[in-house]
KEMARGU-660342 format. One record per residue (C-alpha): residue number from 1; residue in one letter; x, y, z. Coordinates in steps of 0.05 Angstrom, whole numbers, plus 5000, padded with zeros to 4 digits. Layout:
// residues N
rec k = NUM; r = a; x = X; y = Y; z = Z .
...
This chain:
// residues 213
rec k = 1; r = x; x = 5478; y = 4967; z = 5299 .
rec k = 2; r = x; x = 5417; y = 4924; z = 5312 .
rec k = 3; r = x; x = 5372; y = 4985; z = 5264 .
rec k = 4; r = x; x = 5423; y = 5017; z = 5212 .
rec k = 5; r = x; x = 5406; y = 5074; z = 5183 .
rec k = 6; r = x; x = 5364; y = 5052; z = 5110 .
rec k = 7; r = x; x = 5418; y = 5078; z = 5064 .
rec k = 8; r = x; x = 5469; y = 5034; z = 5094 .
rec k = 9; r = x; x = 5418; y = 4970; z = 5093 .
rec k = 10; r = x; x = 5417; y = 4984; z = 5016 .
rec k = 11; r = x; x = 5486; y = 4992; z = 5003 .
rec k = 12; r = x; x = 5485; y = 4922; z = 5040 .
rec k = 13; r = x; x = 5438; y = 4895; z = 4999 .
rec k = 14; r = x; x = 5477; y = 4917; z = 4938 .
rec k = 15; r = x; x = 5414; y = 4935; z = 4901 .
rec k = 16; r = x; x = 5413; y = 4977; z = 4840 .
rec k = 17; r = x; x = 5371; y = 5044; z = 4830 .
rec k = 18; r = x; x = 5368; y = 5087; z = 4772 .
rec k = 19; r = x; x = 5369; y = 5151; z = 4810 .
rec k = 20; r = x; x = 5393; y = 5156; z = 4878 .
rec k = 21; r = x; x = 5336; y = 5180; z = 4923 .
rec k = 22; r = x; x = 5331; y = 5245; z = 4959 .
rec k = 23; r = x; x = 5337; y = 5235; z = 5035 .
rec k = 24; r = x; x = 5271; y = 5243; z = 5059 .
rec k = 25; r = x; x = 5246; y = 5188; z = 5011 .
rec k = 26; r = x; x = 5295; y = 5141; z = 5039 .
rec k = 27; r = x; x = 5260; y = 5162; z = 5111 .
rec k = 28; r = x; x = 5189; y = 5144; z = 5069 .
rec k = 29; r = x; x = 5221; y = 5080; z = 5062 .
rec k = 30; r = x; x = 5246; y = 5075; z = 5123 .
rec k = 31; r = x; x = 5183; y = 5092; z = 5156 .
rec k = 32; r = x; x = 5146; y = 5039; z = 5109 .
rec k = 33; r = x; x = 5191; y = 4986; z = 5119 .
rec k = 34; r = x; x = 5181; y = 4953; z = 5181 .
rec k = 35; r = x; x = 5103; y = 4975; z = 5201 .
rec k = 36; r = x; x = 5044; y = 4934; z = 5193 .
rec k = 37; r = x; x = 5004; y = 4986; z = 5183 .
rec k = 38; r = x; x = 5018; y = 5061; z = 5155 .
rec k = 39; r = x; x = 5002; y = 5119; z = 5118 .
rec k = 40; r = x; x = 5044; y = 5153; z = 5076 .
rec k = 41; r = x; x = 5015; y = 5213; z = 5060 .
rec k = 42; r = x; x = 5060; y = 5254; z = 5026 .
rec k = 43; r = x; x = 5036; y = 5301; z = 4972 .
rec k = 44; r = x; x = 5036; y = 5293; z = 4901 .
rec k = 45; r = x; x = 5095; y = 5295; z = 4868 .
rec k = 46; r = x; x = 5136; y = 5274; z = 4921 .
rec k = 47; r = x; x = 5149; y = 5203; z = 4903 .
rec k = 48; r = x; x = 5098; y = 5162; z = 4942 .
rec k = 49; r = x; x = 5102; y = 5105; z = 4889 .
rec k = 50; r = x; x = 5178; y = 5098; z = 4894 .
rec k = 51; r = x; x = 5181; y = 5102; z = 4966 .
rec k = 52; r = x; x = 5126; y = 5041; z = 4967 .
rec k = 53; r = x; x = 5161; y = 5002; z = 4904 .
rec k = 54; r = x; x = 5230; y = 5010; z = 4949 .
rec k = 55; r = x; x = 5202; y = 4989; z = 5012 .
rec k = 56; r = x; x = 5157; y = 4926; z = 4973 .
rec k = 57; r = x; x = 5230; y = 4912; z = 4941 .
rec k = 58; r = x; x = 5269; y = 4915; z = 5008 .
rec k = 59; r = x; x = 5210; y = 4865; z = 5041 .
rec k = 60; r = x; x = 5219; y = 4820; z = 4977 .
rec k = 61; r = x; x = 5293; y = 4809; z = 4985 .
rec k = 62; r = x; x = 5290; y = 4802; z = 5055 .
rec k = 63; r = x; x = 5242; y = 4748; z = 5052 .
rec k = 64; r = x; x = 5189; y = 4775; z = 5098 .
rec k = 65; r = x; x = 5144; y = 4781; z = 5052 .
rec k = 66; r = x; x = 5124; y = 4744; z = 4981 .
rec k = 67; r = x; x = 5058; y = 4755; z = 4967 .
rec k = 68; r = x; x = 5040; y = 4831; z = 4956 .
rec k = 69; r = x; x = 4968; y = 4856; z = 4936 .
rec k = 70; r = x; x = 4970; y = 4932; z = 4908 .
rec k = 71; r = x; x = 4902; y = 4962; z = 4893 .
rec k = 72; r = x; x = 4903; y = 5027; z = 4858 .
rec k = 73; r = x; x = 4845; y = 5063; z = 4803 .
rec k = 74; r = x; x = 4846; y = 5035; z = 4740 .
rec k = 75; r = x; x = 4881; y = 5089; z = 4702 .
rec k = 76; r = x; x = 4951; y = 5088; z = 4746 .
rec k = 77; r = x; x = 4955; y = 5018; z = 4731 .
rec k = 78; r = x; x = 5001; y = 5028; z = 4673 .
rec k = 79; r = x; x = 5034; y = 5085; z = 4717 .
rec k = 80; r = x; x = 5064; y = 5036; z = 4776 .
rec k = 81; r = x; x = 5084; y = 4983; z = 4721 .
rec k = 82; r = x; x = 5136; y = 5036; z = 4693 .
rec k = 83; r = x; x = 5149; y = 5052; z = 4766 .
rec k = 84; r = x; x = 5162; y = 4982; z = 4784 .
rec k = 85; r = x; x = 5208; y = 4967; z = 4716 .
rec k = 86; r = x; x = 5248; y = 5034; z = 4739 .
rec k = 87; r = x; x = 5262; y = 5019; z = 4811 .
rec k = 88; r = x; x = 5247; y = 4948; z = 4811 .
rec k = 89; r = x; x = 5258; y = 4913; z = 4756 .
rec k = 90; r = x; x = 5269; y = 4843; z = 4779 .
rec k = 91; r = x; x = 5204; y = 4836; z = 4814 .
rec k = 92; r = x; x = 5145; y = 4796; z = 4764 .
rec k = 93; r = x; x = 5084; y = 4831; z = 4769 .
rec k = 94; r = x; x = 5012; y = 4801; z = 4748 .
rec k = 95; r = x; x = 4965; y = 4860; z = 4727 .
rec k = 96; r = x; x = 4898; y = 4830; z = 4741 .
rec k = 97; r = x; x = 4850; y = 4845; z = 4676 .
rec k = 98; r = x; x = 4807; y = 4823; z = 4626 .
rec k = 99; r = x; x = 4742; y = 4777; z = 4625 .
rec k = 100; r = x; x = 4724; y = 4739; z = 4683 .
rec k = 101; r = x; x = 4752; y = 4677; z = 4658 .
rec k = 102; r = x; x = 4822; y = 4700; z = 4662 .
rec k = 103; r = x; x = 4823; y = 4737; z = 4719 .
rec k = 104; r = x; x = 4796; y = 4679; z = 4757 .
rec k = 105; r = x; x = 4857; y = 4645; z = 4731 .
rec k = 106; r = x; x = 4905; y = 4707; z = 4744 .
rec k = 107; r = x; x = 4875; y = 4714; z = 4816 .
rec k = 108; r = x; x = 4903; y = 4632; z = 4821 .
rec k = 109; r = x; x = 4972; y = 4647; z = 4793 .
rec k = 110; r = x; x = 5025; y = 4661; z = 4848 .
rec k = 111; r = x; x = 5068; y = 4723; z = 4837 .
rec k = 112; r = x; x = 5103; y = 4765; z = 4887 .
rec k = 113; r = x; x = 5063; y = 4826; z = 4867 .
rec k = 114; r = x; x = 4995; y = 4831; z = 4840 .
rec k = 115; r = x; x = 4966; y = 4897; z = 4815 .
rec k = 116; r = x; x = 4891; y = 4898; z = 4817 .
rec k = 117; r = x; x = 4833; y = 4965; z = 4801 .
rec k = 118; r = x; x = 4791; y = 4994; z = 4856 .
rec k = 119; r = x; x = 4725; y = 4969; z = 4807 .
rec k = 120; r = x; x = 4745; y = 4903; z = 4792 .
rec k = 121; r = x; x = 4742; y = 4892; z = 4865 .
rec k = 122; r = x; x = 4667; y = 4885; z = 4870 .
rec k = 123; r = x; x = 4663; y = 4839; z = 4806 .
rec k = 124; r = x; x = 4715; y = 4798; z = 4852 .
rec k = 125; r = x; x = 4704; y = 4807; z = 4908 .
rec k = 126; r = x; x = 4680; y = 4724; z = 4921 .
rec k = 127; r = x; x = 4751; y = 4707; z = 4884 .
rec k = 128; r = x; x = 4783; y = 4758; z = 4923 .
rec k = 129; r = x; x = 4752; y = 4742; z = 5005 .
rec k = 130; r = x; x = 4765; y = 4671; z = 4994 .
rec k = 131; r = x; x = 4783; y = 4636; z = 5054 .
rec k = 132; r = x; x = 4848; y = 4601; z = 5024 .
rec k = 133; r = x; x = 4874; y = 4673; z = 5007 .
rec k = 134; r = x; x = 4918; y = 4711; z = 5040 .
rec k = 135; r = x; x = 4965; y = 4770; z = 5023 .
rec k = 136; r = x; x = 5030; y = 4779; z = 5062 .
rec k = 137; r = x; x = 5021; y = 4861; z = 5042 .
rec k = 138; r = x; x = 4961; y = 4901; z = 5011 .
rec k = 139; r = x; x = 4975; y = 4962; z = 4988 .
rec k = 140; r = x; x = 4925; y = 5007; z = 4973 .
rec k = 141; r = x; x = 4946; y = 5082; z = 4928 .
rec k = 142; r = x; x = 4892; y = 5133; z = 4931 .
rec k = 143; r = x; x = 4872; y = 5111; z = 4994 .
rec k = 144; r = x; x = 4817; y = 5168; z = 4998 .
rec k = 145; r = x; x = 4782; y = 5127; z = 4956 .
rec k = 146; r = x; x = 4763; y = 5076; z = 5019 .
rec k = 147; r = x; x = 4737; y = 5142; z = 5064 .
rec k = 148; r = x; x = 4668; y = 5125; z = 5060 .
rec k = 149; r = x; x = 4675; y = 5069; z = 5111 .
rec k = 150; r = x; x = 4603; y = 5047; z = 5088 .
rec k = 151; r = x; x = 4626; y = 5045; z = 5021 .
rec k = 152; r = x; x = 4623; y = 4971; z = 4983 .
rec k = 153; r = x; x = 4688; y = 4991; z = 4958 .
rec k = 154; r = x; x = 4710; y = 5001; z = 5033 .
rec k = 155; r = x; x = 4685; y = 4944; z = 5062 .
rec k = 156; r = x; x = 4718; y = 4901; z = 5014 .
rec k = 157; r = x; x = 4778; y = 4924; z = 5026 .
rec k = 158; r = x; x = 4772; y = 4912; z = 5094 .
rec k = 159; r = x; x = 4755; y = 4841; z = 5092 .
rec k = 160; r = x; x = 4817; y = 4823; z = 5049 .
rec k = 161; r = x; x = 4863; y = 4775; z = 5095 .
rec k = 162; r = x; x = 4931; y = 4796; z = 5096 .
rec k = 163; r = x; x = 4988; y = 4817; z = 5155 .
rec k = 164; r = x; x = 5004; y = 4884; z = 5128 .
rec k = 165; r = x; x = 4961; y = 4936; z = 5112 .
rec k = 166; r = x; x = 4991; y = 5002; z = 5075 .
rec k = 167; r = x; x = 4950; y = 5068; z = 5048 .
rec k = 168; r = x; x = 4984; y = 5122; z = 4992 .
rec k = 169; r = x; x = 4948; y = 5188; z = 4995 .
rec k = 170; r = x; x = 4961; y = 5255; z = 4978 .
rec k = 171; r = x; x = 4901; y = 5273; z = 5011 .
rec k = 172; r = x; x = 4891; y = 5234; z = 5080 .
rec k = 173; r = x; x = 4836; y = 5292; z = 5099 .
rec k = 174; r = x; x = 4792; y = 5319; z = 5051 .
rec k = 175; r = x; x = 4732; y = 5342; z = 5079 .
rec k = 176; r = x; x = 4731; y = 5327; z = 5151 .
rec k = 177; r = x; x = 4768; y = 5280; z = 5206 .
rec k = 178; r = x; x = 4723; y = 5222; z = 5182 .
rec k = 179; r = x; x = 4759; y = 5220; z = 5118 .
rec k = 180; r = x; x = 4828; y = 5197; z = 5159 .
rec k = 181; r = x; x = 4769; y = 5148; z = 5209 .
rec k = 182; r = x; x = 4759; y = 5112; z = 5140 .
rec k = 183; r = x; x = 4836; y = 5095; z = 5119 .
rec k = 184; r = x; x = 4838; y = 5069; z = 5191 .
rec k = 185; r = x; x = 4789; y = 5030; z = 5189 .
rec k = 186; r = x; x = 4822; y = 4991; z = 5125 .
rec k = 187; r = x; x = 4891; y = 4990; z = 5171 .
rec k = 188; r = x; x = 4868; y = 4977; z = 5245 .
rec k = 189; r = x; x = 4794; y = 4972; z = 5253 .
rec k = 190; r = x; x = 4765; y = 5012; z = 5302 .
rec k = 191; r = x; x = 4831; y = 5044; z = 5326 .
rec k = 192; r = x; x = 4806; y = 5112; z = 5316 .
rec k = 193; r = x; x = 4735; y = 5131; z = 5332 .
rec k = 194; r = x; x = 4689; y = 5183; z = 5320 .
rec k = 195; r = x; x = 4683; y = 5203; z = 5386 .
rec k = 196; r = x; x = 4750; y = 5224; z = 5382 .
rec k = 197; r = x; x = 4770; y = 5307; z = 5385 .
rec k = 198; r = x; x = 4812; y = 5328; z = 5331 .
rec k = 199; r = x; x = 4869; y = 5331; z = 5376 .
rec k = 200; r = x; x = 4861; y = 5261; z = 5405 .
rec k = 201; r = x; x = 4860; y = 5233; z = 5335 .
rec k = 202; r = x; x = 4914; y = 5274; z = 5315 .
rec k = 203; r = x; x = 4958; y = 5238; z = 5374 .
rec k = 204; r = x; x = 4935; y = 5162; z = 5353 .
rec k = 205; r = x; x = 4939; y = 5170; z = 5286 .
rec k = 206; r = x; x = 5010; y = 5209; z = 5286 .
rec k = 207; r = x; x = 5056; y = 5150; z = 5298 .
rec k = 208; r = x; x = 5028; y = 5115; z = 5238 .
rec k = 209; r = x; x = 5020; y = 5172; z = 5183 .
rec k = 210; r = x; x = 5083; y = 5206; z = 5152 .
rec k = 211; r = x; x = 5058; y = 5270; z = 5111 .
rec k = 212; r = x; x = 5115; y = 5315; z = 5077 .
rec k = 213; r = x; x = 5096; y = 5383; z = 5041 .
């Protein structure tokens, strides 16, 4: 009673969905739904960017959350606005583009989801950090991309203020352990460590990553 099951919250909620989704994405969205930080690591083709839209959508309506940041490379922008016109129509999204003029002006506007590239985020990146700013959710797909922790790309991400901190990847490990160290870093700094053995970051980390095959 005090947690129904996900399905029943959005038969509540009366929401509308073009398809309805297969069980294990409603536990993706279950799973995303009330952490403050997570992986969802599913692999490709699995619906990752529904299960995030769905979970973004549920927040929205719920009112605990209204300002959403997604980060994602440049050419899946146009990818999760049909996403979000499919399974989320209502929701206004601001796609953050063009010359620096208007995305200084975009970066102003308020809108409950923003959808900015991994390289605009350098060219930014003063707009972005700035001390009045802060996101409710940042979202961030192809999360592999932040695995060099050193990375300008990394630690840019990491310095965005926000509450909730989400990764998408298909590929949470792709050379080594410090791969997975790096998408930590972006959600809880310095909860995993290098020092760590492979089975004592598999422990920490598992309560916070969800990976289907």
């Amino acid at each position: 009673l005090l947690d129904p099951p996900i399905d029943t919250w959005l038969s509540r909620e009366s929401l509308q969905f073009p398809f309805q989704p297969f069980p294990y994405q409603l536990e993706g969205i279950a799973f995303l739904y009330p952490r403050h930080m997570a992986v969802l690591a599913d692999e490709m083709g699995l619906g990752k960017t529904m299960q995030a839209i769905t979970s973004v959508r549920l927040l929205l309506h719920s009112r605990q959350i209204s300002n959403v940041l997604l980060i994602c490379p440049k050419p899946l922008v146009t990818n999760w606005q049909r996403e979000f016109a499919l399974w989320a129509p209502e929701v206004p999204l601001l796609i953050i583009e063009g010359d620096a003029a208007k995305r200084r002006w975009q970066w102003l506007l308020p809108a409950p989801v923003k959808i900015a590239n991994y390289e605009l985020l350098q060219r930014d990146q003063e707009l972005l950090l700035d001390a009045d700013r802060q996101f409710d959710l940042v979202v961030l797909d192809e999360s592999q991309r932040i695995k060099n922790r050193g990375s300008t790309t990394a630690q840019i991400t990491r310095s965005i203020s926000r509450r909730r901190s989400w990764a998408l990847t298909g590929t949470p490990v792709e050379n080594s352990a410090e791969d997975l160290i790096g998408i930590f870093e972006f959600l809880s700094p310095g909860y995993l460590s290098p020092h760590m053995n492979p089975r004592q970051l598999g422990e920490a980390a598992s309560e916070h990553v969800l990976r289907r095959t």
